[in-house]
Chimera marker file (.cmm) of the C-alpha trace (Angstrom):
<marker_set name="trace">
<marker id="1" x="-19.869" y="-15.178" z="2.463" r="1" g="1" b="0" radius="0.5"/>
<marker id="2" x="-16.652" y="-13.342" z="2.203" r="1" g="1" b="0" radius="0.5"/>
<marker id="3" x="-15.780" y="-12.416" z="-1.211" r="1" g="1" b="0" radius="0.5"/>
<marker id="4" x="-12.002" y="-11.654" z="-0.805" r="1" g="1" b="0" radius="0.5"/>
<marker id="5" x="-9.846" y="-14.349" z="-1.909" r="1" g="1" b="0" radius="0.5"/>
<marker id="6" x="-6.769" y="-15.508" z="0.541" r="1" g="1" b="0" radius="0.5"/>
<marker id="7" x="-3.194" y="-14.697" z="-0.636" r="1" g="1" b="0" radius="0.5"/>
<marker id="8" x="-1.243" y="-17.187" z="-2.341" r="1" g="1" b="0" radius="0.5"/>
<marker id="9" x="-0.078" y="-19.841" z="0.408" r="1" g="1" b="0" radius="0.5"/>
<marker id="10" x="3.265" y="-20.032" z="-0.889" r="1" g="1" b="0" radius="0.5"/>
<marker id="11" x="4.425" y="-16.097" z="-2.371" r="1" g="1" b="0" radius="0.5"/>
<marker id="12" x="1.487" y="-14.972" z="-0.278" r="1" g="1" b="0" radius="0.5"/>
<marker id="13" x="0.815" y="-12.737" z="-3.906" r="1" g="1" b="0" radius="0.5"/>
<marker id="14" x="-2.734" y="-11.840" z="-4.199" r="1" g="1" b="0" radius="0.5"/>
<marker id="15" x="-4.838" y="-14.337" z="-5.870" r="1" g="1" b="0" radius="0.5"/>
<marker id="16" x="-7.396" y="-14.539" z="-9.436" r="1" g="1" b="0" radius="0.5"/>
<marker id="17" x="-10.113" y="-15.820" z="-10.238" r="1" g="1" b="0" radius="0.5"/>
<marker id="18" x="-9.611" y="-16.598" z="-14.293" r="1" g="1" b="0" radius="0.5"/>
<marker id="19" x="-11.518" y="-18.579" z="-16.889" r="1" g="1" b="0" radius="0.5"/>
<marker id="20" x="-10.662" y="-21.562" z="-17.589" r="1" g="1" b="0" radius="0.5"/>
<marker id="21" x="-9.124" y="-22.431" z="-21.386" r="1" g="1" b="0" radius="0.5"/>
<marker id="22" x="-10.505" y="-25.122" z="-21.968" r="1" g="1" b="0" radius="0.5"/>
<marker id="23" x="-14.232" y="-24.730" z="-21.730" r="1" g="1" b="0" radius="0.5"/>
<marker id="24" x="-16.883" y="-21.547" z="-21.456" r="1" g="1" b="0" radius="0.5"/>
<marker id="25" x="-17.880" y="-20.708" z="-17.620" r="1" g="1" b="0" radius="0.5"/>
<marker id="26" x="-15.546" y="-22.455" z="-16.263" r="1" g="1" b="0" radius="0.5"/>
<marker id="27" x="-13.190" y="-20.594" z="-13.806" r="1" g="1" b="0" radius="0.5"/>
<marker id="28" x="-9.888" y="-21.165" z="-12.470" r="1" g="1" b="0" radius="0.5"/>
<marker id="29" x="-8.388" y="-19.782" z="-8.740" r="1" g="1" b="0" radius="0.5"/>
<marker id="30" x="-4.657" y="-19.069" z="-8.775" r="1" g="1" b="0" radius="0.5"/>
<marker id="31" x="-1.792" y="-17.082" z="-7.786" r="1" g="1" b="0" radius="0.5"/>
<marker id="32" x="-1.431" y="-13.585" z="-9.747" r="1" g="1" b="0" radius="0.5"/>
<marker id="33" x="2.393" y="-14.092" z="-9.417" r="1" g="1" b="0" radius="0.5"/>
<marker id="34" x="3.716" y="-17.423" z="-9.051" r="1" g="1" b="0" radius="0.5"/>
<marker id="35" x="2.596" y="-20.577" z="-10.835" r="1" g="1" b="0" radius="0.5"/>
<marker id="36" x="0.492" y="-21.821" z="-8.027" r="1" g="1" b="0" radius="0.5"/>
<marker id="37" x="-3.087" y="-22.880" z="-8.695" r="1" g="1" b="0" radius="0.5"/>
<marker id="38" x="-6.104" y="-25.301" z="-8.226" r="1" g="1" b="0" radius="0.5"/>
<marker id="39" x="-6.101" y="-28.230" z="-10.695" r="1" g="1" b="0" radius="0.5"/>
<marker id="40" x="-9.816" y="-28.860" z="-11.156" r="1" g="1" b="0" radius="0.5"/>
<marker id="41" x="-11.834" y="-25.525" z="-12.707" r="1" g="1" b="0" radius="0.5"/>
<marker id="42" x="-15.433" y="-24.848" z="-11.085" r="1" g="1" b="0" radius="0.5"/>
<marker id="43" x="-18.437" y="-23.790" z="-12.535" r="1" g="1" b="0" radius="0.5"/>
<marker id="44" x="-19.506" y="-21.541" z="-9.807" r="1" g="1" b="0" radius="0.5"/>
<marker id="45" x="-17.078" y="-18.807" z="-9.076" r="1" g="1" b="0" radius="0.5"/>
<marker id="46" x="-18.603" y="-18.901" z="-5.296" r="1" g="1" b="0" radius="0.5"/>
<marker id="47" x="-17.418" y="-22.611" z="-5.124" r="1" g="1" b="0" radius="0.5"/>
<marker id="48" x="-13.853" y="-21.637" z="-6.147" r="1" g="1" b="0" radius="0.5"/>
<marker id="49" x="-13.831" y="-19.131" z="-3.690" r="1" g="1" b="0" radius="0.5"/>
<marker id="50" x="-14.929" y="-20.964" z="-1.067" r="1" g="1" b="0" radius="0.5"/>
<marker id="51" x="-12.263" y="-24.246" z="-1.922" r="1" g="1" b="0" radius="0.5"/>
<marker id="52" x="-9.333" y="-21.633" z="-2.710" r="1" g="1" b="0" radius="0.5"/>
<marker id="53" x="-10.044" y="-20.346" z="0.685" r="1" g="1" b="0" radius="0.5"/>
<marker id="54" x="-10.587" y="-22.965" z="2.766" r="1" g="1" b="0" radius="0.5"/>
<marker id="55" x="-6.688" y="-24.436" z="3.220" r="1" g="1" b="0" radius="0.5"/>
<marker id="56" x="-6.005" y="-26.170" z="5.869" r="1" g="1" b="0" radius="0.5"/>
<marker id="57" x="-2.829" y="-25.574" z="7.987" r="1" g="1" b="0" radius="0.5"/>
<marker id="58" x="0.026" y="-28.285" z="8.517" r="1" g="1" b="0" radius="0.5"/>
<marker id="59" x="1.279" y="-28.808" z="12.113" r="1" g="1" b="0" radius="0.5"/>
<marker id="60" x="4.838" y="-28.712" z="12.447" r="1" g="1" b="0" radius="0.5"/>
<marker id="61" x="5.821" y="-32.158" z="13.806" r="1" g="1" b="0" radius="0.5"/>
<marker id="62" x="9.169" y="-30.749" z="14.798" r="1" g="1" b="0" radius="0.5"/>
<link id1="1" id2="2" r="1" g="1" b="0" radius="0.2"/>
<link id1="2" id2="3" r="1" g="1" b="0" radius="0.2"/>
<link id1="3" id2="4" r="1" g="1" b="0" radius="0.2"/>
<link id1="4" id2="5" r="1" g="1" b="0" radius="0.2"/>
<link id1="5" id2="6" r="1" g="1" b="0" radius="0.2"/>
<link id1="6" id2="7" r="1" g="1" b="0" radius="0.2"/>
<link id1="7" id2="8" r="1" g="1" b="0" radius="0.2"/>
<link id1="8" id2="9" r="1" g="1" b="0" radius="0.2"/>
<link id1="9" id2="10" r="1" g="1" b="0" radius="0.2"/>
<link id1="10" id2="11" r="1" g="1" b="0" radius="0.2"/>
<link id1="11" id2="12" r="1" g="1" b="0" radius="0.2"/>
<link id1="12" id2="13" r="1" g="1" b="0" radius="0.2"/>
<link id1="13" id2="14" r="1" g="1" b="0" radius="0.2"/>
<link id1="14" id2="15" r="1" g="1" b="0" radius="0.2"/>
<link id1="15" id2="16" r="1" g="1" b="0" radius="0.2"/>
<link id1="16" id2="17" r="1" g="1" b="0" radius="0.2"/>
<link id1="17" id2="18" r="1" g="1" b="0" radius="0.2"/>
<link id1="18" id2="19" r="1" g="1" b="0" radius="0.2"/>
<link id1="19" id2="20" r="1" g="1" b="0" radius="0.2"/>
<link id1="20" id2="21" r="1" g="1" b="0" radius="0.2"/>
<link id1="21" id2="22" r="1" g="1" b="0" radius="0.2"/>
<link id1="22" id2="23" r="1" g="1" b="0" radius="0.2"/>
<link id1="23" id2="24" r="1" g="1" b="0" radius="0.2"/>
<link id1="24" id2="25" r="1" g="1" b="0" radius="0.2"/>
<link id1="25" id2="26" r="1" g="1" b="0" radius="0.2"/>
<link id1="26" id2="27" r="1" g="1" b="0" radius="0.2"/>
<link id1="27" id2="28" r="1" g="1" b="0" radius="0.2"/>
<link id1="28" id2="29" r="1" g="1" b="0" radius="0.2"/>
<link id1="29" id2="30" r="1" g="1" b="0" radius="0.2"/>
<link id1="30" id2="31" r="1" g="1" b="0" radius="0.2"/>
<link id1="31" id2="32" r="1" g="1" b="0" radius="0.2"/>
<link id1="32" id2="33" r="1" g="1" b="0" radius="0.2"/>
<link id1="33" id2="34" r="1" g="1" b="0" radius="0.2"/>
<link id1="34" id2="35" r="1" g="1" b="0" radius="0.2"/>
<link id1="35" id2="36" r="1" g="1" b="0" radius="0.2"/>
<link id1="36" id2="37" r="1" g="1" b="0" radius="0.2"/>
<link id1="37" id2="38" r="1" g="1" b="0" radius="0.2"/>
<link id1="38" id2="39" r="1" g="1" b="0" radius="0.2"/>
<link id1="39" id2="40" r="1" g="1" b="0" radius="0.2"/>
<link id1="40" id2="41" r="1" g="1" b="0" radius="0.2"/>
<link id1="41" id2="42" r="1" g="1" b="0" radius="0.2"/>
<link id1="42" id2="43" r="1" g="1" b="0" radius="0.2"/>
<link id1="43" id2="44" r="1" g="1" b="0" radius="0.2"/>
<link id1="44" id2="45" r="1" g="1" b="0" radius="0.2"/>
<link id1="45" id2="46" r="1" g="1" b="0" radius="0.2"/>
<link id1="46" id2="47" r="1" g="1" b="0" radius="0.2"/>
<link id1="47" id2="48" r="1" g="1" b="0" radius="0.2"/>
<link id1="48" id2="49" r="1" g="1" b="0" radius="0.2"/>
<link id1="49" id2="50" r="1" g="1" b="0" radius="0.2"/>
<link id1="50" id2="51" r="1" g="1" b="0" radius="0.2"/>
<link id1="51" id2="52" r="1" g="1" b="0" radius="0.2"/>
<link id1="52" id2="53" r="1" g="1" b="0" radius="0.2"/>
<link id1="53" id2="54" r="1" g="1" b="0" radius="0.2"/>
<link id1="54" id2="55" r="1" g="1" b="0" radius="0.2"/>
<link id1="55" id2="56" r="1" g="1" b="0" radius="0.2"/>
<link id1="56" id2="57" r="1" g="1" b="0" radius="0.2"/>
<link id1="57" id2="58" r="1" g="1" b="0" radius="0.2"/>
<link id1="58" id2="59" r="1" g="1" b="0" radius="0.2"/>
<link id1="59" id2="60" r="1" g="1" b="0" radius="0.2"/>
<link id1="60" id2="61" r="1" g="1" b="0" radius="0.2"/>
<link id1="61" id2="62" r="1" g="1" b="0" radius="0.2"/>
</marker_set>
């Protein structure tokens, strides 16, 4: 699995991997810059990794 986090898809910032506030082990992915983030926390830091990561691109339907 590869470790390294994506940059953030909209300031393409590097990205964090923080706990979450409101409960222990819980972790967080977001942006290091902007407000961007996921809105569910994870238990497994692997799992947020993997979701963070795994974006799918919109076509341009121009």
């Amino acid at each position: 699995m590869n470790d390294k986090l994506k940059p953030c898809p909209f300031c393409k910032s590097g990205a964090v991997i923080v706990k979450s506030p409101n409960e222990n082990e819980r972790y967080i992915v977001r942006c290091s810059q902007c407000p961007c983030a996921l809105v569910i926390d994870f238990d497994d830091i692997a799992l947020a990794k993997a979701v963070w990561n795994n974006r799918r691109r919109r076509k341009n339907h121009d």
